[in-house]
C-alpha positions in Angstrom: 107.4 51.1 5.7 107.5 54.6 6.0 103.9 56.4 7.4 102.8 60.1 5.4 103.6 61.2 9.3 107.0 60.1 8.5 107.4 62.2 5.7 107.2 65.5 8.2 105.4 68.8 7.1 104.2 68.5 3.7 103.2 71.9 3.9 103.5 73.4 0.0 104.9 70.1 -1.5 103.8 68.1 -4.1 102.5 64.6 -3.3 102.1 62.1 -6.0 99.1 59.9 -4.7 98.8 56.3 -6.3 95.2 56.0 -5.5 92.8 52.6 -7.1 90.2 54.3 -9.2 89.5 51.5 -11.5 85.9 51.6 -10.8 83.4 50.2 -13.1 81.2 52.1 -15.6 78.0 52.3 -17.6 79.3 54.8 -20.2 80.6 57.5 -18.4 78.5 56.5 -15.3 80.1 54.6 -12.2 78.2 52.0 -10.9 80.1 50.9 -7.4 82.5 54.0 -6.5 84.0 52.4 -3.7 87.4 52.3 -5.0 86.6 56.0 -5.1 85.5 56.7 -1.6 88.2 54.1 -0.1 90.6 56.8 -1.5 89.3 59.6 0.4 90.7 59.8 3.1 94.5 59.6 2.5 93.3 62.0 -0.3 91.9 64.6 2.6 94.5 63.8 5.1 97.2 65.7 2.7 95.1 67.8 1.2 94.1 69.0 5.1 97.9 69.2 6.1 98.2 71.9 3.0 99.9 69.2 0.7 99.8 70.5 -3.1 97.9 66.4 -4.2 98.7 65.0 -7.7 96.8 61.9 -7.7 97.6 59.1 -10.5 95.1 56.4 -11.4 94.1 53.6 -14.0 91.3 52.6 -15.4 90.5 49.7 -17.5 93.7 48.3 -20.2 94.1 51.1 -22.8 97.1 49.8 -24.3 99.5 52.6 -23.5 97.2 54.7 -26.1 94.9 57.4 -24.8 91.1 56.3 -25.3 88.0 58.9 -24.1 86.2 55.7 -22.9 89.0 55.3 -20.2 89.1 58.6 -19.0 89.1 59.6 -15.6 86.7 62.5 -16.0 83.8 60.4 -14.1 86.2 59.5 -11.3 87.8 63.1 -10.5 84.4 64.5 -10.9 83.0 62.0 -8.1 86.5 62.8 -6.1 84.7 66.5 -5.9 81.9 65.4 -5.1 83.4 63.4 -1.8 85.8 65.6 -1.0 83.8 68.9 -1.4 86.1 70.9 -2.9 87.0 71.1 -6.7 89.3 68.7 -8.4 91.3 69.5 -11.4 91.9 67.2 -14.7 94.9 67.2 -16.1 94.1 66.1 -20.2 97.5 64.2 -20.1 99.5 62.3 -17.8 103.0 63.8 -17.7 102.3 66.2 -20.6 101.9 70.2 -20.8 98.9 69.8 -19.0 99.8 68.0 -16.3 102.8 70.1 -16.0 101.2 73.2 -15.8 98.5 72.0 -13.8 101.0 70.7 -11.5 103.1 73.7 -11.2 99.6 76.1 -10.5 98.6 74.3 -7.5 98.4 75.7 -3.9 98.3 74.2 -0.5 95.9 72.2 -0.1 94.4 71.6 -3.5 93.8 68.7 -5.4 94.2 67.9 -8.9 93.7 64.2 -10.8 96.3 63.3 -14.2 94.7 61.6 -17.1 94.7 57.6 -16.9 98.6 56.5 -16.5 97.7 53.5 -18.9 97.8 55.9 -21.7 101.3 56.0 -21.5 102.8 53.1 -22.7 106.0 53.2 -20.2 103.6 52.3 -17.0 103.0 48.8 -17.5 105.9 47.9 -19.9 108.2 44.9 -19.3 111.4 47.0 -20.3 112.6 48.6 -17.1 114.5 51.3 -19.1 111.0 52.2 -20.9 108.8 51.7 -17.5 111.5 53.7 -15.9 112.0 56.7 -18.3 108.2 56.9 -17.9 108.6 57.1 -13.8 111.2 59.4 -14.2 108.3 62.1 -15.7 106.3 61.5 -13.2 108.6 61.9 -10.3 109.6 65.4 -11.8 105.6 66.4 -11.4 106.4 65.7 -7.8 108.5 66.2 -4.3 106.7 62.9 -2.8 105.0 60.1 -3.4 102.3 57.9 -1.4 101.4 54.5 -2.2 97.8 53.9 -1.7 96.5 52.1 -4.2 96.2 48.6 -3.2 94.5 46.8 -5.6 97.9 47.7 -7.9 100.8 46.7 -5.0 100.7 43.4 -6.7 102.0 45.1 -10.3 106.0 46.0 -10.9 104.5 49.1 -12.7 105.8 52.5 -13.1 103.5 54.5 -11.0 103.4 51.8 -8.1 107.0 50.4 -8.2 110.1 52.7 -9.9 108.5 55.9 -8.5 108.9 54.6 -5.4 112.9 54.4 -6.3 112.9 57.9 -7.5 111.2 60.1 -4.6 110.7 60.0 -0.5 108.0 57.8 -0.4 105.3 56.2 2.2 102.4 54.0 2.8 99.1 55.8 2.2 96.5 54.9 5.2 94.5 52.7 2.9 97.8 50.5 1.9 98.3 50.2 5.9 94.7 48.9 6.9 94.6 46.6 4.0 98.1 45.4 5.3 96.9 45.4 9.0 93.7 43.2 8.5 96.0 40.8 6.0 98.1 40.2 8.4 96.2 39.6 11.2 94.3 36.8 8.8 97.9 35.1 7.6 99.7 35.6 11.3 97.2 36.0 14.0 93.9 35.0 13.3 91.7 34.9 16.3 89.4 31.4 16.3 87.2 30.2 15.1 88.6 30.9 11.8 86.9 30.4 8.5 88.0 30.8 5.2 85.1 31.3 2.6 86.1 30.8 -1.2 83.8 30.8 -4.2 84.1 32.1 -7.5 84.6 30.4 -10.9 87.6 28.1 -10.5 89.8 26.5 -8.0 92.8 27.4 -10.3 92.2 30.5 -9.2 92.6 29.5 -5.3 95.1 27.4 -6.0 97.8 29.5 -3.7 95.0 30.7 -1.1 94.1 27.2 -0.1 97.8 25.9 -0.1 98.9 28.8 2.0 95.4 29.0 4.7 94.5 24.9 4.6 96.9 24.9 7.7 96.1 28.3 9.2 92.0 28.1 9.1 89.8 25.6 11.2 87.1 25.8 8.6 87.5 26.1 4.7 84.0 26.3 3.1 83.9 26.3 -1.0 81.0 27.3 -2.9 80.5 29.3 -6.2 81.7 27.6 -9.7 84.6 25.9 -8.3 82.3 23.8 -6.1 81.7 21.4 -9.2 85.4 20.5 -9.5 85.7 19.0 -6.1 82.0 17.8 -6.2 83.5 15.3 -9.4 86.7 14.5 -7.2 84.1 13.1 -4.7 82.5 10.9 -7.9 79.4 13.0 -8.2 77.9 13.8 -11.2 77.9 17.3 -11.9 75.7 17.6 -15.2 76.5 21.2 -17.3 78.1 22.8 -14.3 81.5 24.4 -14.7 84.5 21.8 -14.6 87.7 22.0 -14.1 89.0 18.1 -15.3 92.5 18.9 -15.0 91.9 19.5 -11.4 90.5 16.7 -10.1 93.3 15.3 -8.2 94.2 18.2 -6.7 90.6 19.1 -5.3 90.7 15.7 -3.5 94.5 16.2 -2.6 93.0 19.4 -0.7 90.0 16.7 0.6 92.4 14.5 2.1 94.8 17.4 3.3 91.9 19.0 5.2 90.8 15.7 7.3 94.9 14.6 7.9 94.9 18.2 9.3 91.6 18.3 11.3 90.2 21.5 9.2 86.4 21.1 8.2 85.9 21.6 4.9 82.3 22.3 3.7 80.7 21.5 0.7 77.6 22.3 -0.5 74.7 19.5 0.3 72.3 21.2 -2.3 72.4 23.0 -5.7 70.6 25.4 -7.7 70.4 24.2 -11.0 68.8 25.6 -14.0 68.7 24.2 -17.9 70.4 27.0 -19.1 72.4 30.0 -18.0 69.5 32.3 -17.5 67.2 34.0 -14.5 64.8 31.0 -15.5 63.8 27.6 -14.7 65.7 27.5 -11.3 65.4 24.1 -8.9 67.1 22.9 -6.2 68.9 19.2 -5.8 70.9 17.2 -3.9 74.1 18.6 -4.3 75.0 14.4 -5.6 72.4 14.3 -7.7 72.7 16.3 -10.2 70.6 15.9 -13.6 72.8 15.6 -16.6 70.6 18.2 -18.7 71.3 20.5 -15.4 74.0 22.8 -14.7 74.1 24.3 -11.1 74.7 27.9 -10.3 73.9 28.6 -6.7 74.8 26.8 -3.5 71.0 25.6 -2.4 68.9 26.8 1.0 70.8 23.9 3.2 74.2 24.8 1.8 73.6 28.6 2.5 72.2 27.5 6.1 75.0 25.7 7.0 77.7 28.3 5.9 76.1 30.8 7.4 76.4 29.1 11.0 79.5 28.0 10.6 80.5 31.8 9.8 78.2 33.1 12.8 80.2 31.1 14.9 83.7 32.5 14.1 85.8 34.7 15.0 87.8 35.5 11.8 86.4 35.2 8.3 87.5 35.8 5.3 85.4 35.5 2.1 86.4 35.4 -1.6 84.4 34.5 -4.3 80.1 35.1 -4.8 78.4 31.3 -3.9 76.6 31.8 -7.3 75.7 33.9 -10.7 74.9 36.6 -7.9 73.8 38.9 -10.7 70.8 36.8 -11.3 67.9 37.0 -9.2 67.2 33.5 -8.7 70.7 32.3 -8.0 71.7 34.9 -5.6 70.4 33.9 -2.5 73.7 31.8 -1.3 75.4 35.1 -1.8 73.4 36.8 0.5 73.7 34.2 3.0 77.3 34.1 2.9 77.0 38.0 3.3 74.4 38.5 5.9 76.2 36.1 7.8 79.5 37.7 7.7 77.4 41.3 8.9 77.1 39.1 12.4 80.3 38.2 13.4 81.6 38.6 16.6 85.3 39.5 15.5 86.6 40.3 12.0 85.4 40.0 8.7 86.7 40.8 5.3 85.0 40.5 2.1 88.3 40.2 0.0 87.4 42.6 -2.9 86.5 42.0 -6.0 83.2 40.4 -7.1 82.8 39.6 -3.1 83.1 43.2 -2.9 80.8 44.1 -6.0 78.2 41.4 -4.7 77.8 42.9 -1.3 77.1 46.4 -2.7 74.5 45.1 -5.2 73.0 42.9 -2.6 72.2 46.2 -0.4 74.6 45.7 2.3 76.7 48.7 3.4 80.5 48.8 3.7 80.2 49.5 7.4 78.7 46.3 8.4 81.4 44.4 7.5 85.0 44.7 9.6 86.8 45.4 6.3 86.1 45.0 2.5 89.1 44.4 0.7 90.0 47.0 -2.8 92.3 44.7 -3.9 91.2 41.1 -5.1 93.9 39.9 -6.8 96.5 42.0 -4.6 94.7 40.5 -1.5 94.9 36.9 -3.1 98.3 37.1 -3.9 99.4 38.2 -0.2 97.4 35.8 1.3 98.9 32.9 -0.8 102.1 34.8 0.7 103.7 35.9 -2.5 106.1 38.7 -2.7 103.7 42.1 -3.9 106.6 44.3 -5.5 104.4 47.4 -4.6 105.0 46.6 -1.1 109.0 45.9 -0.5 109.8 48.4 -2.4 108.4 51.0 0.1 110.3 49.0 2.7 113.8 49.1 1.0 116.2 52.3 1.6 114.6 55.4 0.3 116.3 57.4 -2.5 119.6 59.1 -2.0 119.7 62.2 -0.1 115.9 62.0 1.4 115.2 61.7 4.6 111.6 59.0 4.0 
């Protein structure tokens, strides 16, 4: 894939920047605007080398109809903020505004279009419609720079078919997130652990298939912890279930011993009567009450993860052990977490809730070796899936350019 350094002086052209601004907000407040300052720097790179920067973001699922709720005044008014400079808003996407907007710009500034959800041609199924729609965009531009991870995943306008349409590249944040996936699905130095909670081993389905033979430990907490805990013939009381897949949780139980991988279930359980911040108690994790459903991995549990994490060399975590949100079933979270901060090699928190969990548990970006922006783009490469996002920018650039 193509580098920005291989696009040559961008000097006074226009670079169409798929950035991933989908942050979460409290009105028109964002609450975790790391999305925000992951896109920074590729942001400032071309904005420093006097590129004219169009950046293009989602947020939320407004239908292809505009919606003030989905705007992306909050995030371009935080992109000032980080960057220290002012940021444009164009009120449209490829409209009047963002037209002459785009047109006004000079080297080095930085402008941010309206939501590309409100335009009903970015995530269409119809590749006339989704391309009619990238067609727009790429006359806003002379360039365009994937970096929006958490999107490479989506055959959408602004992340596949401009890429068709214009020289394109790999934004730096595309390349890391690539980098560290690779070195966890090709090269992983070991010890290597594999942490997965979360709601429901549906979800994991393609991440355990595709690591169960690449990771010497596999440890499985959060909801998803209950469906394996019945394969076993435990009694699991109100806890999340998953009946239909029994047999393949103890498939993956036999799998893991025929292949030598330790896999690590809790030994304890939070439990609670109810799903609320009251009336917590720990059990065994096979003796569960009936009246009881569980909703943190216990003290033990949290213990033992956390050394078996300590003592790798390569983790990667996906999925809170627990209703982190909650005071009193948070603590196998912040085990997980803390123990991933001492590491002696690389870590990555694979986006996400992990990634929202971390932040509201007071841990800092910088003390882990890489927090993913992309938890379902992440997921899907490690269950080694193609991510249309990504071979498009390593097919044969448009006709006549030189990316």
């Amino acid at each position: 894939m193509t580098t920005i350094q291989g696009l040559g002086d961008l000097r006074g052209k226009r670079v169409l920047v798929r950035s991933d601004l989908n942050v979460p907000l409290d009105g028109s407040t964002i609450t975790d605007d790391g999305r925000v300052r992951a896109s920074v720097p590729t942001i400032k790179a071309l904005s420093d080398a006097g590129a004219r920067v169009l950046v293009t973001a989602h947020l939320g699922r407004p239908d292809g109809t505009p919606d003030e709720k989905y705007s992306l005044a909050p995030v371009a008014a935080r992109l000032a903020e980080l960057l220290g400079s002012p940021v444009q808003l164009a009120s449209d996407t490829v409209g009047p505004d963002a037209q002459r907007i785009a047109s006004g710009l000079e080297d080095g500034q930085v402008a941010v279009l309206e939501n590309v959800r409100f335009n009903v041609g970015e995530t269409s199924k119809d590749d006339a419609v989704r391309g009619a729609f990238a067609d727009e965009l790429a006359a806003l531009a002379d360039v365009f720079v994937s970096d929006g991870f958490g999107v490479v995943h989506r055959k959408q306008a602004s992340v596949y078919d401009i890429a068709t349409r214009l020289p394109a590249a790999v934004g730096g944040l595309v390349e890391a997130e690539v980098t560290v996936l690779k070195r966890l699905t090709e090269s992983p130095e070991r010890p290597y652990t594999v942490v997965l909670g979360g709601s429901k081993v549906s979800d994991k389905l393609g991440v355990i298939d595709n690591l169960l033979d690449k990771a010497d430990n596999l440890l499985i907490g959060g909801g998803m912890v209950f469906t394996f805990l019945k394969a076993q013939g435990h009694e699991v009381g109100k806890s999340l279930l998953e009946e239909d897949q029994l047999d393949i949780a103890r498939g993956y139980i036999e799998q893991a011993k025929a292949q030598g991988v330790t896999l690590l279930l809790p030994t304890d359980i939070v439990v609670a009567p109810e799903f609320k911040d009251e009336g917590a108690s720990v059990v065994a994790a096979d003796a569960i009450p009936t009246d009881q459903l569980g909703l943190d991995i216990g003290p033990d549990s949290a213990a033992a993860f956390a050394e078996v994490i300590r003592g790798s060399r390569t983790v990667f975590w996906n999925g809170p052990m627990g209703v982190f949100e909650m005071a009193s079933f948070a603590a196998g979270t912040k085990a997980v977490a803390q123990a991933l901060t001492q590491v002696d090699g690389l870590s990555v928190v694979g986006g996400g809730d992990s990634a929202a969990a971390v932040r509201q548990l007071g841990f800092a970006d910088d003390q882990f070796g890489h927090i993913s922006t992309g938890g379902g783009a992440s997921l899907e490469y490690l269950e080694g899936k193609t991510l249309p996002g990504l071979t498009v920018l390593a097919s044969p650039s448009p006709e006549g350019t030189d990316a």
